[in-house]
C-alpha positions in Angstrom: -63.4 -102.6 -43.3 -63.6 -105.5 -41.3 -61.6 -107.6 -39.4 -61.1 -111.8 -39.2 -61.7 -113.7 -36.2 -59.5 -116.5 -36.7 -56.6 -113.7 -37.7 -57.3 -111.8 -34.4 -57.3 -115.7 -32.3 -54.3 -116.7 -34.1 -52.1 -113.6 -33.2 -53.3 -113.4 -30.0 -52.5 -116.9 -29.6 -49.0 -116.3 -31.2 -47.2 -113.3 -29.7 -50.3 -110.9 -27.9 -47.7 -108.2 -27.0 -46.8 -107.8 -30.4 -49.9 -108.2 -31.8 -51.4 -105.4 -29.3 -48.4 -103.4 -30.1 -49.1 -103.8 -34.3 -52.7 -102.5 -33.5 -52.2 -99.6 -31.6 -49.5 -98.4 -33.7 -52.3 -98.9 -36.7 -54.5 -96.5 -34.5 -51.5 -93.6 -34.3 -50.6 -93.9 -37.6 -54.4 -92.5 -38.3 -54.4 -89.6 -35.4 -51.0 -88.8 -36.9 -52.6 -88.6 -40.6 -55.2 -86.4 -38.7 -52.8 -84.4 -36.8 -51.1 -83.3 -40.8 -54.3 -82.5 -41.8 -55.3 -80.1 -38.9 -51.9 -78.6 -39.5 -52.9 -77.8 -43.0 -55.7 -76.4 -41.9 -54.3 -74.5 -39.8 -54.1 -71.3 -41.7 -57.9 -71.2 -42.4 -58.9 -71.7 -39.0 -57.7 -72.7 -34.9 -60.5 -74.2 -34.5 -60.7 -78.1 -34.7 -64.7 -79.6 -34.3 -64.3 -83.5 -33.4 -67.6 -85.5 -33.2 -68.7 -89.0 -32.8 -71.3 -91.2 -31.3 -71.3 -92.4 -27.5 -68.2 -94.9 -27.0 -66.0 -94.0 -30.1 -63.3 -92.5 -28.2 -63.2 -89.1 -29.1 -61.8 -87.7 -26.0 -58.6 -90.3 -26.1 -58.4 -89.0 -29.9 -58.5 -85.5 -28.9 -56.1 -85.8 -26.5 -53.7 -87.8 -28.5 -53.9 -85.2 -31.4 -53.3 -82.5 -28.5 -50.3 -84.9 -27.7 -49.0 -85.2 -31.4 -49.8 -81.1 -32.4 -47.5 -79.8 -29.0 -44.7 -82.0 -30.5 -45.1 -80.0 -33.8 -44.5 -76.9 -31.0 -48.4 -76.1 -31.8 -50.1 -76.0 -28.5 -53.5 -77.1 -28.4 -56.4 -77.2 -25.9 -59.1 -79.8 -25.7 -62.6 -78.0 -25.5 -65.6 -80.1 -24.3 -68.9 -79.8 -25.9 -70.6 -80.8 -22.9 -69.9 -77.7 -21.2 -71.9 -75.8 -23.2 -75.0 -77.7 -22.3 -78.2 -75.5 -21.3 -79.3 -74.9 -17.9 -82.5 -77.5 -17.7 -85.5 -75.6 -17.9 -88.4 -78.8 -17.3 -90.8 -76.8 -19.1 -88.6 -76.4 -22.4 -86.2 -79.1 -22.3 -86.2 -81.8 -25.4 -87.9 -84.8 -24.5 -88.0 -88.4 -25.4 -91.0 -90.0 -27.1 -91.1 -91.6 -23.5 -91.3 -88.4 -21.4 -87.7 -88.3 -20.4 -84.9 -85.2 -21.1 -83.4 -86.0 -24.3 -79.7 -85.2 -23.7 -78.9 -86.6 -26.9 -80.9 -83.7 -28.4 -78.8 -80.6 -30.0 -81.3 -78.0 -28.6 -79.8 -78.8 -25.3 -76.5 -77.1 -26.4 -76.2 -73.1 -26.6 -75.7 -73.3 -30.1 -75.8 -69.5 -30.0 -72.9 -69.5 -27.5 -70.7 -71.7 -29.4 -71.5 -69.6 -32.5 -70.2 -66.8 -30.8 -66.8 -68.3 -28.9 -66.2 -69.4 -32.4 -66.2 -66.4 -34.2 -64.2 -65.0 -31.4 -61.4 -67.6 -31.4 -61.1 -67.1 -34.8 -60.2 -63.4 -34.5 -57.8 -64.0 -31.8 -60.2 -62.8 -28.9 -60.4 -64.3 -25.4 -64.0 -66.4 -24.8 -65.0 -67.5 -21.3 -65.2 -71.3 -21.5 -68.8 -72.1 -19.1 -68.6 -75.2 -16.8 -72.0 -77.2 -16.7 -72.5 -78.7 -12.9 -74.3 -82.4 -14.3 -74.9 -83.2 -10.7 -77.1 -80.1 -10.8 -78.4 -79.8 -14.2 -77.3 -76.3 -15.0 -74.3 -74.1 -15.9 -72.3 -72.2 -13.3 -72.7 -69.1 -12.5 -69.3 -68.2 -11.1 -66.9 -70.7 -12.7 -65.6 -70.0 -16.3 -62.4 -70.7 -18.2 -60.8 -67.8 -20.1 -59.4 -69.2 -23.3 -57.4 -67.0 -26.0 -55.9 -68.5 -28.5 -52.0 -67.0 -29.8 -50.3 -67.6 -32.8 -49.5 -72.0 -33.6 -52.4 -72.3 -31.1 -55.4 -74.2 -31.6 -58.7 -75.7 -29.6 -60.3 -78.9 -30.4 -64.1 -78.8 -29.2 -65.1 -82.4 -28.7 -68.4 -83.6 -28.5 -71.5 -85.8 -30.1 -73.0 -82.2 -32.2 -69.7 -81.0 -33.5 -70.9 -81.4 -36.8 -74.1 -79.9 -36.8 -75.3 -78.4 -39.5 -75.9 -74.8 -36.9 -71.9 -75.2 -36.4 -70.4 -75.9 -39.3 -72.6 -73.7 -41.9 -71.5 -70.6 -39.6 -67.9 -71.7 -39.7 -66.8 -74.4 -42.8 -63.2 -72.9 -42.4 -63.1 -75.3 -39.2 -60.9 -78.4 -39.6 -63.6 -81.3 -39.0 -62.8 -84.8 -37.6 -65.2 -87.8 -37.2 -64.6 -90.5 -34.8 -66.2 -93.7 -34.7 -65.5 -97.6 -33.9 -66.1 -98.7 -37.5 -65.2 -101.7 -38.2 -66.7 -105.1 -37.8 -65.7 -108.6 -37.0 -66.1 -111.4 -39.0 -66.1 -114.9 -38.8 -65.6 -116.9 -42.3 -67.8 -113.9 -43.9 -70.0 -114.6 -41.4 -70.6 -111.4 -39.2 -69.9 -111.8 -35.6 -68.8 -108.9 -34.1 -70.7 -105.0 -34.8 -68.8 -101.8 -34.4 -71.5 -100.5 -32.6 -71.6 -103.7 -30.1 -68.0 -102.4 -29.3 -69.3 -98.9 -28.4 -71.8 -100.4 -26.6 -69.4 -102.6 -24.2 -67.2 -99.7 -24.6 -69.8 -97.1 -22.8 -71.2 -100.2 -20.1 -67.3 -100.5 -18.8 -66.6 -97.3 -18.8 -69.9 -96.3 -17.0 -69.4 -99.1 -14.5 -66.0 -97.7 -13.6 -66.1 -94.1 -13.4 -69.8 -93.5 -13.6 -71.4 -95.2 -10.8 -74.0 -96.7 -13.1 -74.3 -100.5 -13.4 -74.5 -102.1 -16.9 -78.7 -102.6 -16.9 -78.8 -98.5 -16.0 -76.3 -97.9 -19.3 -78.6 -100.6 -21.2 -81.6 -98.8 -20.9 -80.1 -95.3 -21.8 -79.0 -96.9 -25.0 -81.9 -97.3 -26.8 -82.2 -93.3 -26.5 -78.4 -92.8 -27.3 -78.9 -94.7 -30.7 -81.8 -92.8 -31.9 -80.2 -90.3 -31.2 -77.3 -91.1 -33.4 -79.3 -91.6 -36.3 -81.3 -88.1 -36.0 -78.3 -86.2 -34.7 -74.9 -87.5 -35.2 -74.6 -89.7 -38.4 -76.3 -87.6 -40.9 -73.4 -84.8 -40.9 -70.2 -87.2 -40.5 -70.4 -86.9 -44.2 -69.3 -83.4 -43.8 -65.8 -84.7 -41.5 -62.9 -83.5 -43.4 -61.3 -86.5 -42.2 -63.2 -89.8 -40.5 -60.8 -91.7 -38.2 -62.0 -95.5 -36.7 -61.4 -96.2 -33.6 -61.7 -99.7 -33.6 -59.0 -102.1 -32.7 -58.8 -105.3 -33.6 -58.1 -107.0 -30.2 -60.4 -105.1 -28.3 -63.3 -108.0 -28.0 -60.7 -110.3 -26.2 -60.2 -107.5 -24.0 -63.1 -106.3 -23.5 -65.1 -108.9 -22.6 -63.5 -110.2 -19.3 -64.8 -106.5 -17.7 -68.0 -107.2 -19.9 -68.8 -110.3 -19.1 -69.7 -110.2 -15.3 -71.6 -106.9 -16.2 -74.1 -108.2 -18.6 -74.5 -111.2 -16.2 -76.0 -109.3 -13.7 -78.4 -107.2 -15.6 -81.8 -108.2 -14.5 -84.2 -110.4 -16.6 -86.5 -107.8 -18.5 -84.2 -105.0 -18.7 -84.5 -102.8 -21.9 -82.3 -104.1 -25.2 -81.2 -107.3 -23.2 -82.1 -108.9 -26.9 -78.8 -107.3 -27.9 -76.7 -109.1 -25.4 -77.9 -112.7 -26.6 -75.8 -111.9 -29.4 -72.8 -110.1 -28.0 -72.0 -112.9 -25.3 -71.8 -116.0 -27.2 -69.8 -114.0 -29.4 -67.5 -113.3 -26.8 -67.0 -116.8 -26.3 -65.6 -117.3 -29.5 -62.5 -114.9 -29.3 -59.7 -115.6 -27.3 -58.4 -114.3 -24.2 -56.2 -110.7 -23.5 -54.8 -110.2 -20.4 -54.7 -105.9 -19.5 -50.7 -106.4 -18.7 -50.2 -106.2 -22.7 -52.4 -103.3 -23.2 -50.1 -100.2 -22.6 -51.3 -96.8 -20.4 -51.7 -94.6 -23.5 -53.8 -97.3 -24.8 -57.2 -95.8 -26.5 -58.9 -98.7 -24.4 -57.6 -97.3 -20.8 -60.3 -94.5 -21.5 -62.8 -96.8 -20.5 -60.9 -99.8 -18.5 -58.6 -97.6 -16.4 -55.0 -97.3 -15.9 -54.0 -94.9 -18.6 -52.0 -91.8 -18.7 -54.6 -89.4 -19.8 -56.8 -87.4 -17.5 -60.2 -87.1 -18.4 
């Protein structure tokens, strides 16, 4: 679907708290369809695989479903994927086309590992969760997280291969979500806006803010992080038992006042800067939102701050 430009300006204009409010209720209406269907699941499998591409929100969503399943008195824990990354080895490591280590790659996940904690969880049996050091580009050797999982218990494991084809052929019984900013923004049926321009301002924010990188370092990661969509990530969302979009309407208007003085300062010559002669004169064109009407449990305060999840 799509949304309107001049609808978005108009409310915005009008009554933003509401307006805000409409939207996000729009957004829990769809984790809450999620959260029935997980339930109904339930008997075939605990186990919940959530995937996405960089910037879709999937741990917000995974936590909100966590959120919505203990109200059900179903307690829930959020798994990362990224904690089953393999200790770098430079001499096998997946590499770009440019030389660099392709994190974006599967074969940088124990596959064989999660194989096996899944089968495990499955028949009630207690896995050792591993914790990868990123700083140090390998897995602990000391510090693990025991996980077992009772009766109305249930993990999510979140990350960008849930949906790989060495996952979910081993274990179809799993409940599978995909999570994506999927809408666009439109402008008299002219297109103005892409969902994956939102992912991208999405990710430079966030990165800026809790990542110590600057938005020219996240720039120039991206043109890696989209090839690896299209090789790794959107060929099995087709296999999602249930595909949730994360996109919210007044999120551009948002957005855009932490965006803005980012994308300013990203040196001349940096890597995809094409992209961003695009994305700024559209951000001209939508009004302004002010964070005071975007609430803490917003999806958005996942990448702007201020929210009540912990991440």
């Amino acid at each position: 679907m799509a949304y309107d430009l001049k609808t978005i300006n108009e409310k915005l204009r009008t009554d933003p708290k509401a307006y805000v409010a409409q939207c996000d209720l729009a957004y829990q209406e769809k984790i809450d369809t999620a959260i029935e269907k997980v339930c109904g699941n339930m008997e075939n499998s605990p186990v919940v695989l959530l995937s996405g591409p960089s910037g879709s929100g999937k741990t917000t969503s995974a936590l909100k479903i966590e959120e919505g399943m203990k109200k059900r008195g179903i307690k829930t824990y959020t798994v990362s994927m990224d904690d089953y990354y393999k200790t770098v080895n430079p001499l096998t490591v997946p590499r770009t086309p440019e030389g660099d280590i392709d994190y974006e790659s599967p074969d940088c996940i124990d596959m064989e590992l999660l194989d096996e904690h899944f089968t495990l969880l499955e028949q009630h049996k207690e896995i050792q969760i591993p914790h990868f050091i990123f700083s140090r580009q390998k897995r602990s050797a000391s510090r693990f997280t025991p996980l077992k999982l009772g009766k109305n218990e249930i993990a999510i494991f979140e990350g960008i291969h849930a949906l790989n084809d060495s996952i979910t052929d081993k274990h179809p019984n799993a409940f599978k979500l995909y999570v994506s900013a999927r809408s666009n923004i439109t402008d008299g049926g002219e297109m103005l806006f892409k969902g994956t321009w939102m992912r991208l301002v999405r990710r430079v924010v966030r990165d800026n803010n809790f990542r110590g990188a600057d938005a020219a370092f996240t720039l120039q990661l991206w043109g890696n992080v989209r090839r690896g969509e299209k090789l790794h990530i959107s060929p099995f969302k087709h296999k999602a038992d249930f595909m949730l979009d994360s996109s919210l309407p007044y999120e551009v208007s948002l957005m855009k006042t932490f965006a803005m003085p980012l994308f300013e300062n990203i040196p001349d010559g940096t890597e995809r800067t094409n992209e961003l002669t695009h994305i700024i004169p559209a951000f001209e064109r939508f009004a302004n939102l002010d964070q005071s009407f975007v609430q803490p449990e917003s999806l958005l305060r996942e990448f702007i701050g201020g929210g009540i999840y912990k991440y």
